[in-house]
C-alpha positions as a Markdown table, in Angstrom:
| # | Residue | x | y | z |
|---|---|---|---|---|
| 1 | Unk | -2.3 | 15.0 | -30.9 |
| 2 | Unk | 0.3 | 15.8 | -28.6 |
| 3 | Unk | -2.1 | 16.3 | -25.5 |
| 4 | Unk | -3.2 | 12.9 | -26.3 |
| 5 | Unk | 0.3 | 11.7 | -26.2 |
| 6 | Unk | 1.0 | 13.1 | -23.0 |
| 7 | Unk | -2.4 | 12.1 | -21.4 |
| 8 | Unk | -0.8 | 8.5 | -22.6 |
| 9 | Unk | 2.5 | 8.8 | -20.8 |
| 10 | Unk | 0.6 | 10.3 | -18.0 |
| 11 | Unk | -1.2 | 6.7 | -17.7 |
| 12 | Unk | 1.4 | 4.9 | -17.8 |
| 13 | Unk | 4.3 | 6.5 | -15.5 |
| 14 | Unk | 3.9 | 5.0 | -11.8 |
| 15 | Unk | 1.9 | 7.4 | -9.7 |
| 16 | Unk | 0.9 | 6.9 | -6.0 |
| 17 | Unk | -2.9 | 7.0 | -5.3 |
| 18 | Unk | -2.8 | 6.0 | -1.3 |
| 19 | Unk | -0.6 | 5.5 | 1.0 |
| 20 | Unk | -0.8 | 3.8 | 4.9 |
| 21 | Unk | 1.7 | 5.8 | 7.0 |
| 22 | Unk | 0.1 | 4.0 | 9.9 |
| 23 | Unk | 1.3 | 0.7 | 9.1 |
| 24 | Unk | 5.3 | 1.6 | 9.2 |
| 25 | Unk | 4.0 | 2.9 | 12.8 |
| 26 | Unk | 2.1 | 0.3 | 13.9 |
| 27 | Unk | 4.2 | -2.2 | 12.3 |
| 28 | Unk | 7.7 | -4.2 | 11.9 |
| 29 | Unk | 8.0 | -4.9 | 8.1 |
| 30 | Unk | 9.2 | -8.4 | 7.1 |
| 31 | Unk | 8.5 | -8.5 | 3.6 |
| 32 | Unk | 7.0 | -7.0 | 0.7 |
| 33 | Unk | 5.3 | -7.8 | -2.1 |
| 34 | Unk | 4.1 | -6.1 | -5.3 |
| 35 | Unk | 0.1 | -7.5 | -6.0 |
| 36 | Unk | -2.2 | -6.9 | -9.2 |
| 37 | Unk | -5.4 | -6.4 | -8.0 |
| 38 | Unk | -9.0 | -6.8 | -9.8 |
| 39 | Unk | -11.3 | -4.2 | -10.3 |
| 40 | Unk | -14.0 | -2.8 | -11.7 |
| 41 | Unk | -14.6 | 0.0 | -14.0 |
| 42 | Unk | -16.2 | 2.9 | -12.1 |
| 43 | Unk | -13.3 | 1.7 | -9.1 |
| 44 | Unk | -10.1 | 2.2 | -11.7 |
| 45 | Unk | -12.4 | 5.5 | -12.6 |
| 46 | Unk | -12.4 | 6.5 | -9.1 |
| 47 | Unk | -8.8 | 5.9 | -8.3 |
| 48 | Unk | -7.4 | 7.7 | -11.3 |
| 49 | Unk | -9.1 | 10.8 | -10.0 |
| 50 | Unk | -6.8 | 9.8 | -6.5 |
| 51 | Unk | -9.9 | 8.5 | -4.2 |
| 52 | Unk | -9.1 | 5.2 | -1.7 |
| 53 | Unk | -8.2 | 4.5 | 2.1 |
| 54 | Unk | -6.2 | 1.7 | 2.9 |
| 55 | Unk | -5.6 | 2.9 | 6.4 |
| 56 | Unk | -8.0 | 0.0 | 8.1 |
| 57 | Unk | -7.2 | -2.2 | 5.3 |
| 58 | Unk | -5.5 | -5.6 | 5.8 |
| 59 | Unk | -5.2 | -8.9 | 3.4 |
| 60 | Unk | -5.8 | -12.4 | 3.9 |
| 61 | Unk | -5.1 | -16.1 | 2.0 |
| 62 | Unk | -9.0 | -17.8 | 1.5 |
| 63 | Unk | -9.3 | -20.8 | -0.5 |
| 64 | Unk | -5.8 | -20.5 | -1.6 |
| 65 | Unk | -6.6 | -17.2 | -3.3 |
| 66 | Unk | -5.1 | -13.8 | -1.7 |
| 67 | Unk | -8.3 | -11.0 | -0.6 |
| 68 | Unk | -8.3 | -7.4 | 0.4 |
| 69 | Unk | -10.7 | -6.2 | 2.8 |
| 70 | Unk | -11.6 | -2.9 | 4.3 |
| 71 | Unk | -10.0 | -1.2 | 1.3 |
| 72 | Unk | -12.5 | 2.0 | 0.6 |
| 73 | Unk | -12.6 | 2.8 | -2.9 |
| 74 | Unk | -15.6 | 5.6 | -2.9 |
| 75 | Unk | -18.4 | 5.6 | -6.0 |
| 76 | Unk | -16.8 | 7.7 | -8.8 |
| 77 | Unk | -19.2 | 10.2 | -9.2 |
| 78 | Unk | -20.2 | 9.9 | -13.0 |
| 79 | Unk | -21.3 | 6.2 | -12.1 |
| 80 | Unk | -24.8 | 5.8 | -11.1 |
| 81 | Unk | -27.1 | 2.5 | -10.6 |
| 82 | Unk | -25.7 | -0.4 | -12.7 |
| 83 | Unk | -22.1 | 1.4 | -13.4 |
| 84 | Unk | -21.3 | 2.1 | -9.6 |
| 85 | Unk | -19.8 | -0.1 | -6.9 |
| 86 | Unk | -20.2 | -1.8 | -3.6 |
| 87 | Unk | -17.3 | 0.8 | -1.8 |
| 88 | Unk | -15.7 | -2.0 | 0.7 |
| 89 | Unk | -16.4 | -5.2 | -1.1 |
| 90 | Unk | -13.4 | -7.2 | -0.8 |
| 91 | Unk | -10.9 | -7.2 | -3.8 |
| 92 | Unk | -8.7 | -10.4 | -4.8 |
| 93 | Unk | -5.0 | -9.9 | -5.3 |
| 94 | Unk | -3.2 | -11.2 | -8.4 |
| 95 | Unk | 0.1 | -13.4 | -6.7 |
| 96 | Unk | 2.7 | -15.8 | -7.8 |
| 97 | Unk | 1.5 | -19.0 | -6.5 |
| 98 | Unk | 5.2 | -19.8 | -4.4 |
| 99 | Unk | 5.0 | -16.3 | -3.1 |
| 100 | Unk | 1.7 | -16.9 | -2.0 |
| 101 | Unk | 2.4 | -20.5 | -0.9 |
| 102 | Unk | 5.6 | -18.9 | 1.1 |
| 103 | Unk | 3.4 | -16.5 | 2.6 |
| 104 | Unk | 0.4 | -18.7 | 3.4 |
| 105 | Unk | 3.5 | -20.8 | 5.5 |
| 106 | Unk | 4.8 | -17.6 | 7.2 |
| 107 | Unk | 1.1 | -16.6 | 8.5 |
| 108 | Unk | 0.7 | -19.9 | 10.4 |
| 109 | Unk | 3.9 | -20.3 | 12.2 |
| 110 | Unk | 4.4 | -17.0 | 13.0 |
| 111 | Unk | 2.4 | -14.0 | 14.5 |
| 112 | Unk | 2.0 | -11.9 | 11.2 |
| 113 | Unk | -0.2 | -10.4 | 9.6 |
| 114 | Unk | -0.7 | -9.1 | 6.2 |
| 115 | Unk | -1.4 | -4.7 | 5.7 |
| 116 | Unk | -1.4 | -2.8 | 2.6 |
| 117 | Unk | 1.6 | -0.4 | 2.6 |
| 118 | Unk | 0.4 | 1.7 | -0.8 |
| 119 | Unk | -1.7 | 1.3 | -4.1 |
| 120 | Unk | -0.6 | 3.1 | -7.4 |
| 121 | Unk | -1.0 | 2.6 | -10.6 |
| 122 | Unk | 2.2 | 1.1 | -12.4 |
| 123 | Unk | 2.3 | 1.2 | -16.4 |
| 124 | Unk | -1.5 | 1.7 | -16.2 |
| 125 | Unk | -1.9 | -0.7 | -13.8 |
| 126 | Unk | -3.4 | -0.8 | -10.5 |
| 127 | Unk | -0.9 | -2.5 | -8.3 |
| 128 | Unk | -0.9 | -2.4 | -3.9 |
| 129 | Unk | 2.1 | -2.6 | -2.1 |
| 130 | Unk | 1.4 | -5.3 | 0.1 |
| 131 | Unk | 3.4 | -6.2 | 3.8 |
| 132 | Unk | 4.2 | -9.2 | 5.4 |
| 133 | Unk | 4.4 | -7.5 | 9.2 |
| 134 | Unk | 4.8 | -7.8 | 12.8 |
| 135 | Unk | 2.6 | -5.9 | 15.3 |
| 136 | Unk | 4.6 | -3.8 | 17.6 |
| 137 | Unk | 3.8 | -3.0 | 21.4 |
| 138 | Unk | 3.2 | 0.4 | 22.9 |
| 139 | Unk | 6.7 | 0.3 | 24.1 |
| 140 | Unk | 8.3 | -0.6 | 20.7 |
| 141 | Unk | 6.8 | 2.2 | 18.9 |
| 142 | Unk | 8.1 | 4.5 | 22.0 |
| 143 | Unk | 11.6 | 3.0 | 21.3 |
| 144 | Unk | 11.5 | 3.2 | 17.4 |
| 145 | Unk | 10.6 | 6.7 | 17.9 |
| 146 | Unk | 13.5 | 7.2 | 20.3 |
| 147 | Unk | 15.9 | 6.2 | 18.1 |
| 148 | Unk | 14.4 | 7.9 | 14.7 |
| 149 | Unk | 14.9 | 11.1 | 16.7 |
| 150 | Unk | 18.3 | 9.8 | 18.1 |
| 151 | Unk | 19.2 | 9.1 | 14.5 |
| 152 | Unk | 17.7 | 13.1 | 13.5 |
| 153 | Unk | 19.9 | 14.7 | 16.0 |
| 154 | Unk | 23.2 | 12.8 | 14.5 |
| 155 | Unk | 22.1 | 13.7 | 11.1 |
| 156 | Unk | 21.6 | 17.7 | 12.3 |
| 157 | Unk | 25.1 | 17.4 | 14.2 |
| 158 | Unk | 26.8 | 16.2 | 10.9 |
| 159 | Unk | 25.8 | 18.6 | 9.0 |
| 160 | Unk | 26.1 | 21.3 | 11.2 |
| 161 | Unk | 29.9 | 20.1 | 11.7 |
| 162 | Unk | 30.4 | 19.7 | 8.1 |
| 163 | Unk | 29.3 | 23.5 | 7.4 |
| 164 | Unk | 31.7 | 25.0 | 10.5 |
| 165 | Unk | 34.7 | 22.8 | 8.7 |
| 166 | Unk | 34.5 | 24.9 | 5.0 |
């Protein structure tokens, strides 16, 4: 009984299944937004047991609905023939239709694009972080770099000079 009941909470607590360190790299975030995202069985199987890339993933608005491509989910390995899945199909996110609307607007006055940050599973949900972002040039990424290690040395400094002061 009280395996059971801690399987349970297991489910529900939030719990990261991928993540795309790339994009904060590659990227300027302008917005996020938290998606739902549809699925099939053996998919929800196979990221339960922590199996998905998102790192070549990226989203886009067809027909006025919201679609994930290049996400790979791989075949969970207990499904075979009917039960399994196509491994990149593209996946439709669950939106508000303003935020989607708002969105949609963004996209075609500005140069944006839309890149999966992180999916997880949120109350025993599959949900995927999803980024409203700006591409950065080769020098932009030299320069954010620059000042993340700029910012690193005045963090070490600080707390060096805090520990000669007691």
């Amino acid at each position: 009984m009280q395996a059971r009941r801690a399987a349970a909470q297991a489910i529900t607590g939030d719990r990261v299944v991928a993540t795309n360190r790339r994009a904060r790299h590659d990227y300027d975030i302008v917005d996020t937004l938290e998606c739902g995202i549809v699925l099939v069985g053996s998919e929800v199987k196979s990221l339960r047991s922590n199996h998905a890339q998102i790192a070549d993933g990226y989203a886009r608005v067809e027909d006025g609905e919201l679609w994930l491509f290049a996400m790979h989910i791989p075949a969970w390995k207990f499904a075979v023939g009917f039960g399994s899945h196509d491994p990149d199909r593209r996946r439709k996110l669950l939106v508000h239709h303003q935020e989607l609307h708002r969105w949609d607007s963004q996209l075609r006055t500005q140069p944006l694009t839309m890149v999966p940050l992180s999916v997880y599973f949120s109350n025993g949900h599959a949900k995927v972080s999803l980024a409203l972002a700006r591409g950065r040039t080769h020098r932009d990424r030299r320069q954010a770099i620059a000042e993340r290690d700029a910012r690193r040395e005045m963090d070490r400094v600080a707390k060096h000079a805090g520990r000669l002061e007691h």
